[in-house]
N, C-alpha and C positions, 0 to 999 in steps of 0.2 A: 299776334302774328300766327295764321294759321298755315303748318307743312303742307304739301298735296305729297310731298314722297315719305313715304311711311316706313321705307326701308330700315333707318335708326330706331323707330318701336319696334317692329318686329324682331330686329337683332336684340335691344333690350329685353323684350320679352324672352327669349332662347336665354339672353345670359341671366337671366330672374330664374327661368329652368330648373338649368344647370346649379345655379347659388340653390334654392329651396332643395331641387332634389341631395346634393351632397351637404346639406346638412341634415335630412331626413335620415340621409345616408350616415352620415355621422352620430348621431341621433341611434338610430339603430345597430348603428355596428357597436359604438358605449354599450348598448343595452343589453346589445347579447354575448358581449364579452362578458360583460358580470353574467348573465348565466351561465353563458359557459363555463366560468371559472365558479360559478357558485356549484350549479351541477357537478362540475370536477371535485371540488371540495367536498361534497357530499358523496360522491361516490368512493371517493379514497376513504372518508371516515367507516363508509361500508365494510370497503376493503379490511380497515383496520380490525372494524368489531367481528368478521367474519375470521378472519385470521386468528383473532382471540380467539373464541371459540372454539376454533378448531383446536387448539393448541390446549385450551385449557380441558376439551373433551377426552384429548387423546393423552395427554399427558399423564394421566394416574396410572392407566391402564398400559402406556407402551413402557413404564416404570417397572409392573410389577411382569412384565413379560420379558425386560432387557435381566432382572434380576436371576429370570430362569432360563436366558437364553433362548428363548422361544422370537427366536427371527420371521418366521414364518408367519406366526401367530400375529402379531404387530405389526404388519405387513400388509396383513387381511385389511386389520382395523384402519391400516394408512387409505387402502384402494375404496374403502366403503366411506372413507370421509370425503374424499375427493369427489365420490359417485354425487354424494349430496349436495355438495359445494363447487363453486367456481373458480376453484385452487388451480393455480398453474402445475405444482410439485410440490410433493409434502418429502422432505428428505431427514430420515433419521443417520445419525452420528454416534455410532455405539465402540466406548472405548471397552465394555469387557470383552467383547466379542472381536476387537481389534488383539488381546492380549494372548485370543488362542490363535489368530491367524499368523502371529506378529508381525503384527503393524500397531501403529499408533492409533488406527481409527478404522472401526470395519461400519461403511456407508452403505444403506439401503433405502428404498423408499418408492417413490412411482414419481413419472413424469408423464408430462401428453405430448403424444410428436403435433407433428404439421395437419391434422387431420383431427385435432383434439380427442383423439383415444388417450387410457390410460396405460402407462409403458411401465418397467421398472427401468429405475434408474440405474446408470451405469456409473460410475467415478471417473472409469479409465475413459468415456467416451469424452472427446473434447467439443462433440457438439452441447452436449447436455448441459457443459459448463459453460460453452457460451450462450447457451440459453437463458440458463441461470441468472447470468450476470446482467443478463436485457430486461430480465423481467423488471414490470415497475413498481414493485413493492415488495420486501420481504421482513418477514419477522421470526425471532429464533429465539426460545427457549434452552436452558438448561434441565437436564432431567438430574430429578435429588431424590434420594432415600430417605426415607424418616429419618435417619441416622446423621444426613446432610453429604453424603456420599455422591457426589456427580457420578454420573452413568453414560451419562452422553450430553448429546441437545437434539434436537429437533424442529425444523424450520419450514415457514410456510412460504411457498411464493408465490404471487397473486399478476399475473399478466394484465395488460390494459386494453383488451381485446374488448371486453363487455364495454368498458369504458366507453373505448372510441365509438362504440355501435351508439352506446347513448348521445355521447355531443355531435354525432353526424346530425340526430335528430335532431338536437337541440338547434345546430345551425338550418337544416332544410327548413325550420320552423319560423327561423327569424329573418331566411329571404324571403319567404312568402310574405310576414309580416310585411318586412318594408317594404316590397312592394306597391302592397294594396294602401299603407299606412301613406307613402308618397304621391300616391296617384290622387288620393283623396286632399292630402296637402297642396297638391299643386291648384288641383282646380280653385279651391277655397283662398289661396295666397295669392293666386293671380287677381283674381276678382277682388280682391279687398285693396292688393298695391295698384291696381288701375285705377281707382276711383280715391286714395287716400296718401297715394306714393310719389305718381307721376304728377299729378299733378300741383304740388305743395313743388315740388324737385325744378320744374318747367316757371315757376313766377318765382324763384329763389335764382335760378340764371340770369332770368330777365332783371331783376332788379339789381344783380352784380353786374353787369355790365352796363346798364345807367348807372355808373358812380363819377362821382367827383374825381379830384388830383390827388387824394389822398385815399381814394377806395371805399369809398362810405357810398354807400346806395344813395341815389338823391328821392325817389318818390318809396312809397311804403308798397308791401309786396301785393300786387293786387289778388283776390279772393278766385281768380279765374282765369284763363290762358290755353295759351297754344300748348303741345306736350313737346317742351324744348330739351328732354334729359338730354342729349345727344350735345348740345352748348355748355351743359355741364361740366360730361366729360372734358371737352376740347378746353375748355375754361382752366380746370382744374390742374387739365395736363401740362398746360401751358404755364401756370401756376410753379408747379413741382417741379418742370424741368427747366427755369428761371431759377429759382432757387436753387435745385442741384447743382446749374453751371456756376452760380454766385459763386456756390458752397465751395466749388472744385477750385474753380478761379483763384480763390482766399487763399483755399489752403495752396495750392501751389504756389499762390504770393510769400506765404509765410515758411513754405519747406525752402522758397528761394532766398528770402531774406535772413532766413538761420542759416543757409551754408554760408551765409554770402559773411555771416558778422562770426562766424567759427571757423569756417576751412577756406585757404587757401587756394586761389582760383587757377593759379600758374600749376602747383602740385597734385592736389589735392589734399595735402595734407592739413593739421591742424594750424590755424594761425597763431595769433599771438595772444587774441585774449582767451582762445578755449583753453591754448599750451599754460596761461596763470591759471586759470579757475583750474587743473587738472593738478598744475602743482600746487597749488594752494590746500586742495582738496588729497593729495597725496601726503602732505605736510600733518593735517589733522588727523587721519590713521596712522600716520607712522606712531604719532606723539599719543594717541590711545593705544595703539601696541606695544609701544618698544622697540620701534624698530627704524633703520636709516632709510633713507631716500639719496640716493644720487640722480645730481644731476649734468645733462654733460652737454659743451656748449659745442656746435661744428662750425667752422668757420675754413671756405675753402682758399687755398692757397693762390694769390693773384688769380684770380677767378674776373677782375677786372679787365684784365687784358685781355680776354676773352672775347668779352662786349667790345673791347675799343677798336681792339684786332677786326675780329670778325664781324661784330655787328648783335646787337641784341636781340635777335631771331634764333641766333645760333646759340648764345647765352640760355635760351629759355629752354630749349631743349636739351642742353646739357643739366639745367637743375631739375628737368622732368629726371633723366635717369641717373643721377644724383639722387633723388625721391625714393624712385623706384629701385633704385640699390638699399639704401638704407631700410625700406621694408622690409626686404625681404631678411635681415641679419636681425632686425628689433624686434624683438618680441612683442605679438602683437595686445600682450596685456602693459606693456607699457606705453606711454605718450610718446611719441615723434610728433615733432610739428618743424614749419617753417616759419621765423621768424621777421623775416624777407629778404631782400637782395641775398646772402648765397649762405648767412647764416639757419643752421638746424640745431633743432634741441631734442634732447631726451630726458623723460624722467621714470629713474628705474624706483618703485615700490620695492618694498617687502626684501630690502637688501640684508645677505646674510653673510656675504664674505667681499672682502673689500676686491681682494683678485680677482672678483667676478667681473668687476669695473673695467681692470688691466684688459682684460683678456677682453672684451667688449670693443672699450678701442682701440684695440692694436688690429681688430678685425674690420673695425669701419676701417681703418687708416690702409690695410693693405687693401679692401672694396674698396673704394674710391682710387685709390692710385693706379687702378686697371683701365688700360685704353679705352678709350670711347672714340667711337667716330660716329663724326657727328655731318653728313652732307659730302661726302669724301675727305672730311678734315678729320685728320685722328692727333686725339686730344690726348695729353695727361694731364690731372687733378689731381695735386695732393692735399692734404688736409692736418689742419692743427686744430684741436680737442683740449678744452679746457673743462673739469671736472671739482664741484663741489658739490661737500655730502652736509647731511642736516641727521645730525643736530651738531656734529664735529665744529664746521664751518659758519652757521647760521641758523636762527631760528624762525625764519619769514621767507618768506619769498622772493620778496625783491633784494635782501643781500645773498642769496643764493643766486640769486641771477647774475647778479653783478660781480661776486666772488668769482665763476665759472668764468664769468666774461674776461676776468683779468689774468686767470689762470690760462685761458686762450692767446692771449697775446704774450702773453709768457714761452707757450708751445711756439709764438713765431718768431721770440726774439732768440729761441732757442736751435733754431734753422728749418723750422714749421717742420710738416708731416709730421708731427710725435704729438704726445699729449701729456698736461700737465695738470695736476693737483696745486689748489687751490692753498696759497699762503699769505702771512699778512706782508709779506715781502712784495709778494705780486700785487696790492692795492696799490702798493704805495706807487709802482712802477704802472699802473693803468689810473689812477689819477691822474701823475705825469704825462701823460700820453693824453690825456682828455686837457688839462693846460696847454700841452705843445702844439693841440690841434685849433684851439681858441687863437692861441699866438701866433700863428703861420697866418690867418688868416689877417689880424691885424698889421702884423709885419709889414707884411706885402703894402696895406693903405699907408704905414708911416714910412715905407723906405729903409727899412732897419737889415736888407741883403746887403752886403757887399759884395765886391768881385776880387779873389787875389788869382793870382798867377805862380805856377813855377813854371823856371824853364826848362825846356829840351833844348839836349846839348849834342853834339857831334863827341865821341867819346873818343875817335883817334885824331882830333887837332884843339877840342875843348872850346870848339865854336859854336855858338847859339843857331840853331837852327828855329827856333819858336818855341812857344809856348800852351799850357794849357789854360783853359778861364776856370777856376772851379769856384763855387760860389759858399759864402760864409753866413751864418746870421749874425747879426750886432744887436742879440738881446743889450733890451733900459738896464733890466736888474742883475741878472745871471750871466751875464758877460758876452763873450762869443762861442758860438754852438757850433759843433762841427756837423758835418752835411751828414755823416750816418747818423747821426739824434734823430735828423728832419725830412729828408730828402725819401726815405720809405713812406714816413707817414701822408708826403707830400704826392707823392705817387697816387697811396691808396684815395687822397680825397679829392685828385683830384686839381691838385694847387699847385703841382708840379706844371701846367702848362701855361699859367702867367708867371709863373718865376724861371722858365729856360727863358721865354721869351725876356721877360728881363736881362736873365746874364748874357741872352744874344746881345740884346740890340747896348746894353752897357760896355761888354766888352767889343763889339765892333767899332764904336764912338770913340774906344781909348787908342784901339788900333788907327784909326783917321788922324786921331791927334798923336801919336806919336812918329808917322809917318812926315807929317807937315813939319812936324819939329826936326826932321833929318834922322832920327832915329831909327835903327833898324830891328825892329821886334822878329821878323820872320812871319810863323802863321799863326795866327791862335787856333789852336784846338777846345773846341765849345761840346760839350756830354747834353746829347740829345735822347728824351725819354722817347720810348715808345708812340703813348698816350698824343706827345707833339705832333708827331712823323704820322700818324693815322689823321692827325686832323684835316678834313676837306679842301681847306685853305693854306695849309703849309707853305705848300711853295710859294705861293701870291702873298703872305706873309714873311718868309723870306727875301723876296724880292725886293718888296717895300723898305724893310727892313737895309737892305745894302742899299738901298736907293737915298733912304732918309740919314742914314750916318755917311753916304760915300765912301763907302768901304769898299773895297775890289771883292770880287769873287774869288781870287786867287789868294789873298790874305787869310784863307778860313778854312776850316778845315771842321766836319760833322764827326764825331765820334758816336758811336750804336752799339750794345752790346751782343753779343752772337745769338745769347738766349733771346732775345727782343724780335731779333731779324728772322730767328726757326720760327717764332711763335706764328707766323703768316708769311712765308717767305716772296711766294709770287707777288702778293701786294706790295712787296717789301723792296724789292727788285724794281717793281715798275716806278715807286714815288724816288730811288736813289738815283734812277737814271736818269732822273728827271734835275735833280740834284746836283750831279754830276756833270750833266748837260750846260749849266750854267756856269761853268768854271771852279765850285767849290768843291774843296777834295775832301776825300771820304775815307774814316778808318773805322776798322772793327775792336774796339774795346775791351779788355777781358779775354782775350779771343785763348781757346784752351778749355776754358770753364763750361761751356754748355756743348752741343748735341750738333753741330754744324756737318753739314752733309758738303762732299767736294762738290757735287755735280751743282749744288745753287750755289755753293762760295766761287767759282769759276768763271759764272756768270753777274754777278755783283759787280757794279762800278768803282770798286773799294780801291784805294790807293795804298792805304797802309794796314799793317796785324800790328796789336800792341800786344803784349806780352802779359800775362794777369800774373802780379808781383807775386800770387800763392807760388807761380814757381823758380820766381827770383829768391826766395829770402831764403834758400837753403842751398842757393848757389856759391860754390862750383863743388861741394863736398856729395850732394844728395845727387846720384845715381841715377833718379828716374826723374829729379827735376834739372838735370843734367843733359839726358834723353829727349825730353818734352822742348826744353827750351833749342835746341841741335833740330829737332826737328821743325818745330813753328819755324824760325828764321829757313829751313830749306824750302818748304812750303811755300813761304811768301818770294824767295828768287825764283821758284819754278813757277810760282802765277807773275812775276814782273810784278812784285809788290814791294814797298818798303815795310821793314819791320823795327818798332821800336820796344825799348822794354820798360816799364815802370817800378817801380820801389826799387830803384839800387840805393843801395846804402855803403857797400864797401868798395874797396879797389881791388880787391878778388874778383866778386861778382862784376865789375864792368869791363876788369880784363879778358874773365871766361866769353863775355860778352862778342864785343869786338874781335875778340880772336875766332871768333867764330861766326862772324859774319854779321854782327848784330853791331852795327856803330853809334845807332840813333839810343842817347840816353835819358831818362827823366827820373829823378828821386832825392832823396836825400843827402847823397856822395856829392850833388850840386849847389843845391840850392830848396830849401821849404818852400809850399804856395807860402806869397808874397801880397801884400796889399799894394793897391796901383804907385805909389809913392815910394817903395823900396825898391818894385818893379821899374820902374823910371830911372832909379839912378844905378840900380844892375847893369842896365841900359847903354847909360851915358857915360859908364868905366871904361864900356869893351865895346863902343862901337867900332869897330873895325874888327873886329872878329865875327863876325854875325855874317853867317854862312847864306849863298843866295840860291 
């Protein structure tokens, strides 16, 4: 293939140039660096032998002249050395003659100004010394008496004036060289790479681009050709920058797939298997140092109802700055990582005092419990912290993890937000917890809930007004478990929303049946989770639910508890009215215990306040549960609400009651929940007292 445009040889040619002349170039600038530096070196030796000389010339003679004081004299001999020589300053140091002026040193000698004349030197002059100090070589003698007697010194100083005049030459010498040395190079390199370059270069393209599917040439490179360097290039570059983008590709495949299997996509922080290898590897220096490792598990406080409440959008950005909070308190030589859903860990190295632990998280616990708003929702977060040290508690990793873990659930059965060290009391009690959670789950498939009943009672005629459903396990082996065992754990996983649905739709079927039987039960009151009342389909599940047992809507009654209903109130409001809509009535549970605002409890479709028994059971003697209780029952007459109270246990507390406005009773002073068969014949005593 023969070009007609010539343009890519003549640019090859320029860039052939440019490559010959700057190695020429290089080539000679090597070559006359070494002389230059060879010549330097030779001239400095000059310097030095000249400097001998002079030193050793003068030195007998300005000896026996300092001995007679003859300043003058030695003086001569300094200015007639220098005449000879290419001495910058020759400077004598005479201490006898410092001992008559007193001073320590009487200094004379000659210098040359800017004009290279020969001056005497001055000491006091501070040009002279800065002179001195510039020049590029100096050499000093001691002057000695036979005797061994120092007299002074004597010192030469040699400027690089001559010097530089030489390596100017030495360079004007070695541009000329390279010139004429390049000019000669080029013609000679050109003519040998055209006939022995280009063309070798030109059937080397050709024949890489006839190749096969694997890149292998298919014909052998032929002996003559078109001058295709310019295919080369393009060949080559195309080559290099395939591979560069491979290269870049890869590695970004591999920077993505290490964060991807190390940190945490939601936070950024470390996951779970970099957070083992970091402890694991924290484990190993402690154990060749000496020293403990804490580790500390976070686990944030109903951080569930978050998600269920709000939605899991709003969840992810709460554990963003949840993240982002803990940064900033952790040291950043220690491991933070995320474990997932709302669990975090830390592992402190190089621990020297256990308080240091304390004081750690009591600082996450008060960070994390500071508001957050998150979308106009402002949030609190508390958190429970469970804490195991190595070698105290553990010698591995995985029961340091699992110590921490159980010391954390310890922190929640202890009323969360706090933190707790790790015992073997707490396994025993997060075993437990890990069986309870296996067995909830099987429960539910074999039927092993029941449903008992206590009643509410009119406390100034002692008539039934209804009842509550509250639900029982009927453990095979361990007997029957009460609902605080289960009903948290049941929350957190989850399992709470097939077993209300259970005690609904069981106890509305007992209500049908015992209405047909002529019985008069009143309403049941049914304890509805949060987790339920968020689900999309609730109400349509309710509905069904009264539809398939024939139950009235007036027979039922939802109990919610206050803290449930702040957690999302607007939401909370629109599914009650919905609720309420239908004829079922509605009470607030608990109500006292959490954070309820007037302006949404006003607006709530709620029928009844129940009274939370923490301020019954020190009724009528406690003061401020005295206060509390005087006030809920005004509150629910000024919203047109009824009020009931729960845990009474004495006839104090239900007189205080009723005397004060509060008639509706449920507790112990009655009657215990009941299983449906003692509930029945409770029943069947006093039907005619059953309030309508």
């Amino acid at each position: 293939m023969v070009f007609k445009n010539h343009k890519h040889e003549r640019s090859l040619y320029v860039t052939l140039g440019i490559v010959i002349v700057l190695t020429v170039t290089i080539i000679m600038i090597t070559h006359s660096a070494y002389m230059y530096k060879d010549t330097k070196n030779s001239i400095k030796e000059q310097m030095q032998e000249s400097s001998k000389e002079t030193l050793i010339s003068l030195q007998k003679n300005v000896t026996n002249l300092m001995k007679s004081y003859s300043i003058n004299e030695y003086d001569k001999l300094i200015f007639n050395a220098m005449e000879k020589r290419d001495n910058f300053a020759i400077i004598v140091e005479d201490y006898n003659m410092g001992k008559i002026v007193g001073e320590k040193s009487f200094f004379s000698g000659k210098i040359r100004d800017k004009e290279w004349k020969i001056i005497d030197y001055d000491v006091k002059e501070s040009e002279h010394n800065q002179q001195l100090k510039e020049c590029y070589y100096s050499d000093k003698y001691d002057i000695v008496t036979d005797g061994g007697d120092v007299l002074g010194t004597i010192a030469v100083y040699i400027s690089n004036r001559s010097m530089n005049a030489q390596l100017n030459r030495v360079i004007l010498g070695s541009v000329i060289n390279l010139i004429l040395i390049s000019l000669l190079l080029i013609i000679s390199l050109f003519i040998t790479i055209r006939h022995f370059i280009l063309k070798p270069l030109s059937d080397i393209v050709v024949s890489i681009r006839n190749s096969d599917d694997d890149g292998i040439p298919i014909d052998l490179i032929p002996e003559d050709g078109a001058k295709e360097i310019f295919l080369l290039s393009n060949t080559v570059n195309n080559m290099i920058s395939s591979i560069r983008s491979s290269r870049i590709a890869l590695k970004e495949q591999k920077n993505a797939l290490h964060y991807q299997a190390n940190y945490d996509a939601l936070t950024g922080l470390a996951n779970r298997f970099l957070f083992n290898d970091r402890l694991e590897q924290a484990i190993v220096k402690a154990k060749h140092s000496d020293k403990k490792v804490a580790l500390l598990f976070i686990d944030l406080d109903h951080f569930k109802e978050i998600n269920d409440s709000l939605g899991h959008d709003i969840g992810d950005k709460v554990l963003r700055v949840i993240a982002q909070r803990l940064g900033k308190i952790v040291h950043k030589r220690d491991a933070l990582a995320r474990l997932g859903g709302d669990e975090f860990t830390v592992v402190i190295e190089d621990l020297k005092h256990i308080q240091d632990i304390s004081l750690l998280a009591n600082k996450i616990i008060e960070l994390l419990s500071k508001a957050i708003t998150i979308d106009d929702n402002k949030l609190y977060i508390s958190s429970s912290i469970g804490i195991s040290l190595y070698p105290d508690d553990g010698l591995s990793a995985q029961n340091l993890i699992k110590y921490a873990d159980a010391a954390m659930y310890k922190a929640k059965d202890e009323g969360r937000n706090n933190f707790q060290y790790y015992s073997a009391e707490m396994t025993e009690l997060a075993f437990e917890r890990v069986i309870m959670d296996a067995g909830l789950r099987e429960a539910l498939k074999n039927e092993e809930f029941v449903v008992y009943y206590q009643p509410q009672i009119n406390g100034e005629n002692d008539a039934l007004t209804g009842m509550e459903a509250l639900v029982r396990w009927k453990h095979p082996s361990i007997g029957l478990v009460p609902p605080s065992k289960f009903i948290p754990l049941a929350e957190e996983t989850g399992i709470i929303i097939p077993l209300d649905q259970y005690v609904m739709k069981s106890a509305m079927k007992q209500m049908t049946k015992w209405y047909n039987q002529g019985l008069q039960p009143g309403v049941v009151a049914l304890n509805l989770s949060m987790k339920q009342l968020n689900q999309k389909d609730f109400i349509t599940i309710l509905k069904t639910m009264l539809l398939e047992t024939k139950c009235k809507a007036e027979w039922v009654e939802l109990e919610v508890t206050e803290s449930q209903i702040m957690a999302n109130p607007e939401e909370a409001i629109k599914t009650l009215q919905e609720i309420s809509a239908m004829g079922v009535k509605l009470a607030i549970d608990d109500f006292g215990t959490g954070y309820s605002s007037l302006s949404y409890l006003k607006r709530l479709p709620i029928d009844k306040l129940k009274i939370d028994q923490s301020f019954i059971r020190d009724l009528p003697d406690d003061e401020e549960d005295a206060a509390i209780a005087k006030a809920v029952i005004a509150l629910a007459k000024s919203l047109n609400m009824r009020v009931i109270a729960e845990g009474v246990e004495t006839q104090e507390q239900k007189e205080f009651l009723v005397k004060n406005g509060c008639k509706n009773i449920q507790g112990y002073l009655y009657a215990k929940p009941m299983p449906t068969a003692d509930m029945e014949l409770f029943l069947s005593k006093k039907p005619s007292s059953i309030a309508h």
